[in-house]
C-alpha positions in Angstrom: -2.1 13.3 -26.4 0.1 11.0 -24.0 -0.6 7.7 -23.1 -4.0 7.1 -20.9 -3.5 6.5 -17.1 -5.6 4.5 -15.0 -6.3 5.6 -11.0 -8.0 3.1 -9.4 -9.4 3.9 -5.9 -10.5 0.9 -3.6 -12.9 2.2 -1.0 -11.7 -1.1 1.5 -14.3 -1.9 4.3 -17.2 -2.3 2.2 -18.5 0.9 1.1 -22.8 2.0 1.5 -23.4 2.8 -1.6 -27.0 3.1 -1.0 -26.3 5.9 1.0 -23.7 6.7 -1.6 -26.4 7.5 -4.6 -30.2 7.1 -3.3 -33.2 5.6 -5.1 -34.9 8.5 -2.7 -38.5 8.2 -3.6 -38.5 4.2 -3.0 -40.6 3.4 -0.4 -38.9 0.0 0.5 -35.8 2.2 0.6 -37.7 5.0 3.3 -39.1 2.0 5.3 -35.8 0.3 6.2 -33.5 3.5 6.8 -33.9 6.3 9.5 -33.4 9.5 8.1 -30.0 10.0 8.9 -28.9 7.0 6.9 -31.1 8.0 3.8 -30.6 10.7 1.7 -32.9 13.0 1.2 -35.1 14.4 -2.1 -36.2 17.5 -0.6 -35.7 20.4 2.1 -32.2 22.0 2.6 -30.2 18.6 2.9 -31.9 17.1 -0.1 -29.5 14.9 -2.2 -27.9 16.0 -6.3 -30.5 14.8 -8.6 -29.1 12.4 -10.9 -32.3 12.0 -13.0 -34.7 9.1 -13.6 -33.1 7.4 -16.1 -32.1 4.3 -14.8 -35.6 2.2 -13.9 -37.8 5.8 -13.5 -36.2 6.1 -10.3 -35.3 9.5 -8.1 -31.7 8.6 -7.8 -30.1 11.1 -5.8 -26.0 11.9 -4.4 -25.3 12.6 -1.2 -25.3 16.1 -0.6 -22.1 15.5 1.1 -20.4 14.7 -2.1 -21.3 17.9 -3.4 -17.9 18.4 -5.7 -19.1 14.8 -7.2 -22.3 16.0 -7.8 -20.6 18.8 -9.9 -18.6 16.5 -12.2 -21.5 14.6 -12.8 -23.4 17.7 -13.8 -20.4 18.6 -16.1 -20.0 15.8 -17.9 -16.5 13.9 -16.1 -18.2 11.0 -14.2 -20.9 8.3 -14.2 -22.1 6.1 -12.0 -22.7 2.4 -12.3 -25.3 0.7 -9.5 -26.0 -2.6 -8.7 -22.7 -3.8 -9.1 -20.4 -6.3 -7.7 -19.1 -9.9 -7.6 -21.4 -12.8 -8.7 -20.5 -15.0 -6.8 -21.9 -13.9 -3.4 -19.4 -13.6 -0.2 -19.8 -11.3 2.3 -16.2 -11.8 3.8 -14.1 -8.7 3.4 -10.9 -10.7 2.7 -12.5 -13.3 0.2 -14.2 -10.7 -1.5 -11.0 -7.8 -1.8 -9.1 -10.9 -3.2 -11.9 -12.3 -5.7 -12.2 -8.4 -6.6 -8.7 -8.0 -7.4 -7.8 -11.0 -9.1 -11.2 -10.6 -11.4 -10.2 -14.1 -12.0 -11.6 -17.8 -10.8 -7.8 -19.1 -11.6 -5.5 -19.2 -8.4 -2.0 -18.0 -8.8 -2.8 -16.0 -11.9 -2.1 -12.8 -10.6 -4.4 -9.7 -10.3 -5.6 -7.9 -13.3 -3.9 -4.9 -13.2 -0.6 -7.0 -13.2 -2.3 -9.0 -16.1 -2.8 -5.6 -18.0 0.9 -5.0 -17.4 2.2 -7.8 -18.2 0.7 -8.1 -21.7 0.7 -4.8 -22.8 4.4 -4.2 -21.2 4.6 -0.4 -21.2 7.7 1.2 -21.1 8.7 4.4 -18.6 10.5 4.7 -15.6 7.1 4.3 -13.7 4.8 2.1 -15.6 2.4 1.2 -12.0 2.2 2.7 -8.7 1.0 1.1 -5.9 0.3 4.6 -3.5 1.0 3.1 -0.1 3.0 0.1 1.6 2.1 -2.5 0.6 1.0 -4.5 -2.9 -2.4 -4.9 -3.5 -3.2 -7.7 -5.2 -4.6 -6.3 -8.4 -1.3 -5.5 -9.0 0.3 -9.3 -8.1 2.6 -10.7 -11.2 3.9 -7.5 -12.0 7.4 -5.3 -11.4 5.1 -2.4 -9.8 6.0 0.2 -7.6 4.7 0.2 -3.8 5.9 3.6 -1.7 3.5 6.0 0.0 5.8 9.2 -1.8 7.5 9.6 -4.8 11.0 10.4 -3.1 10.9 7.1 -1.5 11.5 5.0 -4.7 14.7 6.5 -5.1 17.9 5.3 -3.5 19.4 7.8 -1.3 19.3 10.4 -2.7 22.3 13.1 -1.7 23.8 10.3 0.0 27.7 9.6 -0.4 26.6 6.0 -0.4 24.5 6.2 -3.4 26.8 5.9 -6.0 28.6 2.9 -4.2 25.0 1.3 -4.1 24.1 1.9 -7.6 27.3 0.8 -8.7 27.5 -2.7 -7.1 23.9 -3.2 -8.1 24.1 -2.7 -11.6 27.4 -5.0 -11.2 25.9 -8.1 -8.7 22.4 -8.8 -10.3 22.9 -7.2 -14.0 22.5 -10.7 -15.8 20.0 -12.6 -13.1 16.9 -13.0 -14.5 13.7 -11.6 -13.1 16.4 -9.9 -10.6 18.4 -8.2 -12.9 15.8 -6.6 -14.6 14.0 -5.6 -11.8 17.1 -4.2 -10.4 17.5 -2.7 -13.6 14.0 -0.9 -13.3 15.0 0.2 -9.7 18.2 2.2 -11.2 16.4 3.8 -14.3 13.6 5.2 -11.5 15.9 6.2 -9.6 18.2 7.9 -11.4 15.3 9.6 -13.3 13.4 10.9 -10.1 16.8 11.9 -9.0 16.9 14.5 -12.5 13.4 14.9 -11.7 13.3 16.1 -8.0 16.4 16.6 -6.9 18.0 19.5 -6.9 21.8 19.2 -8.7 23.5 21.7 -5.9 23.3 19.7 -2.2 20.7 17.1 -3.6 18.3 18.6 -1.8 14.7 17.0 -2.6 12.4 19.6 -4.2 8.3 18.3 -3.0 5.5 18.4 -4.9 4.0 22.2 -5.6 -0.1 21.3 -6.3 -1.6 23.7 -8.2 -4.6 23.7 -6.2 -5.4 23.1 -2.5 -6.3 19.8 -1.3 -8.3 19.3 1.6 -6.6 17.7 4.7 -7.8 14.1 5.1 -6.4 10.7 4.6 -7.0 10.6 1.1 -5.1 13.5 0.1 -1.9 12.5 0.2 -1.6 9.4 -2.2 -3.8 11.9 -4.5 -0.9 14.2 -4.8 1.5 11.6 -5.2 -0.9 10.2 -8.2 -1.2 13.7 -9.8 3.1 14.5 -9.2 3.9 11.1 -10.8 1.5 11.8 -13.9 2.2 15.6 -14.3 5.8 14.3 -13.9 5.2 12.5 -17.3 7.5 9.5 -15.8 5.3 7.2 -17.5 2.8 6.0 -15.3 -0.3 3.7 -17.1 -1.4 2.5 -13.9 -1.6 3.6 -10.0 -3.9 2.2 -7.2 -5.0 4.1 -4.1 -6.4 2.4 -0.8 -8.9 4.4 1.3 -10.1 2.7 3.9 -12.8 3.0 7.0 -16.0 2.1 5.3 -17.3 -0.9 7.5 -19.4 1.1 9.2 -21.4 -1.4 11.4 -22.4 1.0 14.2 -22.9 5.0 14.2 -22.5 4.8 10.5 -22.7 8.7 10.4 -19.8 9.4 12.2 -17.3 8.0 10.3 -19.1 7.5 6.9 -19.7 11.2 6.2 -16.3 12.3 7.1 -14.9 9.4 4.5 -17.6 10.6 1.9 -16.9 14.3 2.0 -13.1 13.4 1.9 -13.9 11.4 -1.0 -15.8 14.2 -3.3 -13.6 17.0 -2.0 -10.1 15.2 -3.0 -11.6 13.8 -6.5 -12.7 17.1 -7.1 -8.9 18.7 -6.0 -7.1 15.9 -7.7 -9.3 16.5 -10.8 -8.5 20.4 -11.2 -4.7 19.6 -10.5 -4.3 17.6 -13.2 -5.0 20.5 -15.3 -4.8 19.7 -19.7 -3.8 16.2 -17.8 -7.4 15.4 -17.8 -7.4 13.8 -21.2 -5.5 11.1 -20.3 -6.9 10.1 -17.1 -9.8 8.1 -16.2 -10.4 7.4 -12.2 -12.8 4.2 -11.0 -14.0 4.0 -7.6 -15.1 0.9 -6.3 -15.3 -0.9 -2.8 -15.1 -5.3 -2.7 -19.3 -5.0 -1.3 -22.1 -2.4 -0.5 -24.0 -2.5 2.9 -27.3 -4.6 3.8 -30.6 -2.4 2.3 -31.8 -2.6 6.5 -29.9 -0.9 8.9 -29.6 -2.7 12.0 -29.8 -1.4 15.8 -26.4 -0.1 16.2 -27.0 2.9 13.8 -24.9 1.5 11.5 -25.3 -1.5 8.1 -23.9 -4.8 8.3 -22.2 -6.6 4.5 -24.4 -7.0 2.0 -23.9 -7.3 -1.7 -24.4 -5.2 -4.6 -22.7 -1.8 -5.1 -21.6 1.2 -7.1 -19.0 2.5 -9.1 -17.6 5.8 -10.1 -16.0 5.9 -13.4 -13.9 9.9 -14.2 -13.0 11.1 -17.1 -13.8 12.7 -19.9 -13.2 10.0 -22.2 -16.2 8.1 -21.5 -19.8 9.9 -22.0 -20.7 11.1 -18.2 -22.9 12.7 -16.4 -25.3 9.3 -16.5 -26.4 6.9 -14.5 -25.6 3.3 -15.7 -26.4 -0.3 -15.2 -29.8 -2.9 -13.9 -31.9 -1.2 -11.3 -33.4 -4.4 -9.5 -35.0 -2.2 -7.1 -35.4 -2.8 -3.4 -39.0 -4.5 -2.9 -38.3 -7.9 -0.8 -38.4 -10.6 -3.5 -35.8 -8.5 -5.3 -33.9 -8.3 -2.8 -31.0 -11.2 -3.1 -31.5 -13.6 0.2 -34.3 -10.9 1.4 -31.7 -8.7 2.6 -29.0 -6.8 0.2 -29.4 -4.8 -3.2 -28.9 -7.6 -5.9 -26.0 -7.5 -8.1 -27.1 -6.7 -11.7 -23.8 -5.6 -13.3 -20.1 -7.9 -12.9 -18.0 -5.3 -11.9 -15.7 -6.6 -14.3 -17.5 -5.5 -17.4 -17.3 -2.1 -15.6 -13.2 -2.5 -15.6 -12.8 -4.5 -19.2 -15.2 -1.1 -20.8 -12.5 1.5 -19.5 -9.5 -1.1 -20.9 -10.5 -0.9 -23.9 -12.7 2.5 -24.1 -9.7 4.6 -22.8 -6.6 2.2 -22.4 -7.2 0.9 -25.5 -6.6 -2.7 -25.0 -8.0 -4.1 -28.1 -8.5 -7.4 -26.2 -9.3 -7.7 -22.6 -9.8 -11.8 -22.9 -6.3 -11.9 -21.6 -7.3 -9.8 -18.2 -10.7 -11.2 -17.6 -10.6 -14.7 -18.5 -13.6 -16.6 -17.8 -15.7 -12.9 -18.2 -19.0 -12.7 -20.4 -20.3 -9.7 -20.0 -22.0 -6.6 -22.6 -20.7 -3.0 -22.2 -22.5 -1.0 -19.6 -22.6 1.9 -22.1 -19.7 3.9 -20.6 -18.7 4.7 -24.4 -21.3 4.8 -26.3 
């Protein structure tokens, strides 16, 4: 068995995760929705039944996430509700950053860069940041950022890259910080260039799926995941971003495209990976859920509390997990949003140590007190 990979998946906009996975049957729920922002518990559109396991509930998925529904039947994911940050902010910037550091200390970093800096795994590609830019749970640490892999190699084919490589390994060999992150830069390079490259012309050979990914925005960074891991250029860690989910008016619209592109490419990404499987767990999460009341523009404004998708078949699925509060009105936190019974970080610390197997997570979450939500056991 290689060693486990982590995909993490940030759903940025603040994601409805009500309409995500449905306590159908609740009244309170049914009273503060139209129908086309519920989902359903009978008739042709009626939502995968989840069971009534968590608080005697109908908890339903959205029939448009009908490939989730499937892994959840077989066993490869479980859902955890009600969760989210403590500390209440409905800002979508203060809450991404509070979400991604997982930390009340300022300038310590994010937690995935945490996780790589203590554990220090070695490989070509220990993190990948799919995309252009760093998110911040990766801050403090030498990761990768590039939308492709041919991207992190330097010039490839060209008559200049040999020059380049040469005076780098020369000018910034001994510099600290610099040198070894210039170091890093060569070893990927030169090992995606023996990778993908073909020796005659240099011509770059792309990534051959083995199964057919649907065509949305998601897709893309998906395949790049599933290359780099396939690849075996050891890769612990990788992040995706996909965003669209502040969906304050005409949720539908854009929502259910997002959603179906969400259970679709899991479900594509999933298959691709093949006997890869068993070394990969993927968590969804967004930084907030949407307001239990929709408001006159068709649409949910910020609210709290969430949900999060945990693949894999490491951890025991096909279960619903965490603290239903339920919806009634003095549940609700400030009248108005689903309260937040689980810190999302217990979610995060449970798959470092269930299936990263960081024996200590004190290190990554440091002012965390929090019980397992069950994901292993």
């Amino acid at each position: 068995m290689a060693d486990p990979v982590l995909v993490v998946i940030f759903l940025r906009g603040g994601a409805d995760a009500l309409n995500i996975v449905s306590p159908t049957g609740d009244a309170d729920y049914i009273a503060a929705r139209p129908a086309d922002l519920r989902v359903a518990r009978a008739g042709d559109s009626a939502g995968v039944k989840l069971g009534d396991g968590l608080a005697d509930v109908d908890f339903r998925l959205n029939p448009l996430a009908g490939e989730l529904g499937e892994l959840f039947t077989a066993g490869d994911l479980s859902v955890v509700h009600a969760t989210g940050l403590i500390e209440a902010t409905r800002s979508h910037f203060d809450a991404e950053a509070r979400i991604e550091r997982a930390s009340t200390g300022v300038g310590d970093g994010g937690w995935l860069g945490r996780w790589l800096n203590a554990t220090n795994p070695a490989g070509a590609l220990p993190a990948l940041a799919v995309g252009t830019n760093m998110p911040e749970s990766l801050r403090g640490s030498r990761a990768a950022v590039a939308p492709e892999i041919e991207e992190l190699a330097l010039m490839p084919g060209h008559w200049l890259s040999p020059a380049l490589r040469a005076r780098l390994a020369a000018g910034f060999g001994d510099h600290g910080d610099l040198g070894a992150t210039t170091q890093d830069l060569l070893m990927l390079s030169d090992t995606l260039q023996g990778r993908f490259w073909a020796p005659d012309g240099g011509n770059y050979r792309g990534y051959a799926a083995d199964v057919d990914y649907p065509e949305n925005a998601l897709s893309g960074p998906m395949m790049t995941v599933a290359q780099a891991i396939k690849a075996d250029l050891g890769m612990r860690v990788a992040t995706v971003d996909y965003g669209g989910w502040d969906t304050h008016a005409d949720q539908n619209g854009a929502f259910n495209g997002l959603l179906r592109g969400l259970s679709q490419t899991l479900m594509a990404f999933w298959r691709d990976l093949g006997p890869r499987q068993q070394d990969v767990s993927v968590v969804v999460m967004s930084e907030f859920g949407r307001r239990l009341r929709s408001n006159a523009s068709g649409g949910t404004d910020h609210g709290r509390a969430g949900a999060m998708l945990v693949l894999g078949p490491q951890a025991r699925g096909g279960r619903l997990l965490g603290k239903w509060p339920g919806l009634a009105n003095d549940a609700l936190e400030e009248g108005a949003d689903l309260a937040v019974t689980t810190d999302y970080r217990a979610v995060l610390a449970e798959i470092l140590s269930g299936h990263m197997k960081t024996t200590d997570t004190s290190a990554i979450f440091p002012d965390l007190t929090a019980t397992p939500v069950g994901l292993f056991t």
